[in-house]
C-alpha positions as protocol buffer text, in pm:
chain_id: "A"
residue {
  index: 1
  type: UNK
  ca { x: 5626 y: -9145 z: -1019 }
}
residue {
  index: 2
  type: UNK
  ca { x: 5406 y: -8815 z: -968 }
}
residue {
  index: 3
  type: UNK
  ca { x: 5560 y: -8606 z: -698 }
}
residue {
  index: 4
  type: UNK
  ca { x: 5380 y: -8622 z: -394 }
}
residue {
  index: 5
  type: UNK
  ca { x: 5150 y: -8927 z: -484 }
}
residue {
  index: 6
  type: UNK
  ca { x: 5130 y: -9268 z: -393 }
}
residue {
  index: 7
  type: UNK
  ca { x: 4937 y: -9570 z: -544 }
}
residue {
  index: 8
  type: UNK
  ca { x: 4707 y: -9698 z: -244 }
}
residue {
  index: 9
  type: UNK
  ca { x: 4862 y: -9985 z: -108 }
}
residue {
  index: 10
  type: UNK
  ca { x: 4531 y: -10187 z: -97 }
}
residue {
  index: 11
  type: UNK
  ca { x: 4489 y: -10161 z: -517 }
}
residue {
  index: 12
  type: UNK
  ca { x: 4869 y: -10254 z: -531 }
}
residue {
  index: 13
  type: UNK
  ca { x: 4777 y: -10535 z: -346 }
}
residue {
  index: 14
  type: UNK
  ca { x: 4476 y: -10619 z: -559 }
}
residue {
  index: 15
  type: UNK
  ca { x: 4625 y: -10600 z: -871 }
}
residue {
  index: 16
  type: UNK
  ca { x: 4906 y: -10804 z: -757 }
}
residue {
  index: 17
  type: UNK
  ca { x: 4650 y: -11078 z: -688 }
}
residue {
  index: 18
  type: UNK
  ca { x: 4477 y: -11043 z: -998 }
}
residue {
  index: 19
  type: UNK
  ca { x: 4803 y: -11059 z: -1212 }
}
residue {
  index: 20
  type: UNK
  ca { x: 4929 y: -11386 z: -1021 }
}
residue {
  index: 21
  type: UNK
  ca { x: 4574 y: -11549 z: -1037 }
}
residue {
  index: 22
  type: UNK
  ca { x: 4598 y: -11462 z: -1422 }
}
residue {
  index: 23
  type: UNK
  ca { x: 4957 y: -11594 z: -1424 }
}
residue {
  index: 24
  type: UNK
  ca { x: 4848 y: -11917 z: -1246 }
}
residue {
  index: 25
  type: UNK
  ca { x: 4621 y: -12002 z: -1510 }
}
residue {
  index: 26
  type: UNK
  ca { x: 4720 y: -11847 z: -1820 }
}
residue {
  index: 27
  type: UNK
  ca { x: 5083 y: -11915 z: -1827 }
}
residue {
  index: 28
  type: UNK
  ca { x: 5054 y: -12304 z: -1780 }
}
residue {
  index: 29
  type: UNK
  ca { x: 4896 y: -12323 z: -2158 }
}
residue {
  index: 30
  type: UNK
  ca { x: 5144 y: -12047 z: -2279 }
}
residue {
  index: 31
  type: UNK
  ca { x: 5445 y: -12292 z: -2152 }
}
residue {
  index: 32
  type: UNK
  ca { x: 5415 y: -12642 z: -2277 }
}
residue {
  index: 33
  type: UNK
  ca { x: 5576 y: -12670 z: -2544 }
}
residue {
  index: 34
  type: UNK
  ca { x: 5884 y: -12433 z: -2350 }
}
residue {
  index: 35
  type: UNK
  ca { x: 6127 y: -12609 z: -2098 }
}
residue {
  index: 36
  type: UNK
  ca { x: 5997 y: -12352 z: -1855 }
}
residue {
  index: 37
  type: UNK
  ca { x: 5772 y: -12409 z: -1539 }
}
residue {
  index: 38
  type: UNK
  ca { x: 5568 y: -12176 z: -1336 }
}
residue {
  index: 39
  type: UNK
  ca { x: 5788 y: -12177 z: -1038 }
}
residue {
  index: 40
  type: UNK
  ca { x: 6067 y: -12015 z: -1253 }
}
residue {
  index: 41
  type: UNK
  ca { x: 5928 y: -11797 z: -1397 }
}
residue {
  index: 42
  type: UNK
  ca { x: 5795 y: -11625 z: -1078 }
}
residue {
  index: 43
  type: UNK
  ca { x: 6087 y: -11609 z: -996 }
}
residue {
  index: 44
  type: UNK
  ca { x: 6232 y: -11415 z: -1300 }
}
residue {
  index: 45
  type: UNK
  ca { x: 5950 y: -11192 z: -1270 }
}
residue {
  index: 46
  type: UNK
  ca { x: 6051 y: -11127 z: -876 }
}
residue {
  index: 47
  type: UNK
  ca { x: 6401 y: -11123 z: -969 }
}
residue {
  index: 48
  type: UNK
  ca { x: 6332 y: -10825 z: -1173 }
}
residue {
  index: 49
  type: UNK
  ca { x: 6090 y: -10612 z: -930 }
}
residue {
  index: 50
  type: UNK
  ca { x: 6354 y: -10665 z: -652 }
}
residue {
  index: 51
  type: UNK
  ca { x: 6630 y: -10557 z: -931 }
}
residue {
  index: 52
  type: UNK
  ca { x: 6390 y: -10252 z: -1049 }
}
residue {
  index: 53
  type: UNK
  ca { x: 6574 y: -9933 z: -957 }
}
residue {
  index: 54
  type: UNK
  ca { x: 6152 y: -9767 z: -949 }
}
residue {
  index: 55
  type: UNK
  ca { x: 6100 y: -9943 z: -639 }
}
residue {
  index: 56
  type: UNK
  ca { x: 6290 y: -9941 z: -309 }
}
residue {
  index: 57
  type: UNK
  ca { x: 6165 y: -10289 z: -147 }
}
residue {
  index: 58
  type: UNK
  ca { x: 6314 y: -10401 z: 199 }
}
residue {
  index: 59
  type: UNK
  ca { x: 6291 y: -10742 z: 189 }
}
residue {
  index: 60
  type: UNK
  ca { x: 6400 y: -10823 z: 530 }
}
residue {
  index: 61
  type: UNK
  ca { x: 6129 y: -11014 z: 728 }
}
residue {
  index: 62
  type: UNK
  ca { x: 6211 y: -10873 z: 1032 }
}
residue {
  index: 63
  type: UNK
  ca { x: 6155 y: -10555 z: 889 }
}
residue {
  index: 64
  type: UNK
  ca { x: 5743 y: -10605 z: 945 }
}
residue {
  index: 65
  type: UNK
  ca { x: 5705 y: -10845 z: 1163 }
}
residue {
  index: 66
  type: UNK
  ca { x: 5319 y: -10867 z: 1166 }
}
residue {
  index: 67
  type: UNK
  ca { x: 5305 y: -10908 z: 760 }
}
residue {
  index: 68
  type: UNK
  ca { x: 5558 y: -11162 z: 805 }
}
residue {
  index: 69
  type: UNK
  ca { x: 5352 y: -11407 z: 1013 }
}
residue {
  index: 70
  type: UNK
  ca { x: 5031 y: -11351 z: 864 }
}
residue {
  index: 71
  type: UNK
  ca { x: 5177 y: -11447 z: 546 }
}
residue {
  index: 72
  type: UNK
  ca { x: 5379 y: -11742 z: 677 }
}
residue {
  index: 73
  type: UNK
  ca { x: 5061 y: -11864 z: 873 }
}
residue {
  index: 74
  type: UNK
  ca { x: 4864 y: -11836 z: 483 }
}
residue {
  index: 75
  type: UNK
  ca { x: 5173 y: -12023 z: 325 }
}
residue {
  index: 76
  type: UNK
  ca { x: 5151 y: -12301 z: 607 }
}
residue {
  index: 77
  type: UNK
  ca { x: 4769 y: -12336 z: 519 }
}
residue {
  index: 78
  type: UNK
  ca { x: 4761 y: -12368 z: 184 }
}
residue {
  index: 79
  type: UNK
  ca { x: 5064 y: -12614 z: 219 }
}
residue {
  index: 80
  type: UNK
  ca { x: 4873 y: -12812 z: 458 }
}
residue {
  index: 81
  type: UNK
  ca { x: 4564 y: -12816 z: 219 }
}
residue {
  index: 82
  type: UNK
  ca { x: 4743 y: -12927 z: -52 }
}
residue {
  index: 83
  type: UNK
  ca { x: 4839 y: -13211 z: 87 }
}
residue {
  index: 84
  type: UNK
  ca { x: 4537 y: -13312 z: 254 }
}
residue {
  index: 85
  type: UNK
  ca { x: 4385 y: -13266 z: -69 }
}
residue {
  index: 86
  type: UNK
  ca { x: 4654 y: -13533 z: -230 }
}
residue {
  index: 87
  type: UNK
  ca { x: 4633 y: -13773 z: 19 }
}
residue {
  index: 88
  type: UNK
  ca { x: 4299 y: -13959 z: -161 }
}
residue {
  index: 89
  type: UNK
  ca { x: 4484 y: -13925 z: -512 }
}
residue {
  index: 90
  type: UNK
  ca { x: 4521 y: -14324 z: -639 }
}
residue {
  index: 91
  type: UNK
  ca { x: 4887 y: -14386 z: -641 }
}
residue {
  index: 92
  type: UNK
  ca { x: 5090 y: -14536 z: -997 }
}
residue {
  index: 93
  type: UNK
  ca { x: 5323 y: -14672 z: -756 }
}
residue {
  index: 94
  type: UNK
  ca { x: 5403 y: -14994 z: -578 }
}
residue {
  index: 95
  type: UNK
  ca { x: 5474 y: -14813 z: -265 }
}
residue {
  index: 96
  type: UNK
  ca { x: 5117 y: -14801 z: -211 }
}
residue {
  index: 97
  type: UNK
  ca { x: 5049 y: -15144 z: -189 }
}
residue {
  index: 98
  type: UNK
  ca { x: 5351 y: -15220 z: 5 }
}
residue {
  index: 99
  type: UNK
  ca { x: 5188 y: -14997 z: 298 }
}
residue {
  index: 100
  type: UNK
  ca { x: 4901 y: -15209 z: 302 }
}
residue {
  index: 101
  type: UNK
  ca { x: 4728 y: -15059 z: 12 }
}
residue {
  index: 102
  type: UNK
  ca { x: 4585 y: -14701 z: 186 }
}
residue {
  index: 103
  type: UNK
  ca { x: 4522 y: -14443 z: -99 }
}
């Protein structure tokens, strides 16, 4: 880095965004025909910014307490959402009927 500047933590956090929403769709195509999933290879990528000797990350939660709910309460949300979401999804299964046919 510079000496004596600092990216602006809100563009950091914009470009973050941008890069995972790209990710989210992008790398989906790039991997099917590769044994590889989205979930892994987030964390390969995170794996290597926590590992990156450029940044000094303290990745304690109870070192910011107030980022640490907000983003729990977001990760709850969407959570919830996705399942709400899935609950009207036809089931393959026989379990389905068994429960008296609710999908």
């Amino acid at each position: 880095m510079i000496h004596g500047w600092e990216p602006d933590p809100y563009a950091v956090a914009l470009t973050g965004a941008g890069l995972l929403i790209a990710l989210v769709a992008w790398l989906p195509l790039a991997l099917r025909r590769l044994p590889l999933s989205l979930p892994i290879v987030c964390l390969a990528i995170g794996g290597l910014i926590y590992t990156s000797p450029y940044l000094k990350l303290n990745p304690s939660p109870g070192a910011y307490p107030h980022a640490t709910e907000r983003l729990t309460e977001f990760v709850v949300l969407v959570a919830l959402m996705g399942a709400g979401l899935k609950i009207h999804r036809r089931s393959h299964s026989e379990g389905g009927e068994r429960l008296g046919g609710c999908y």
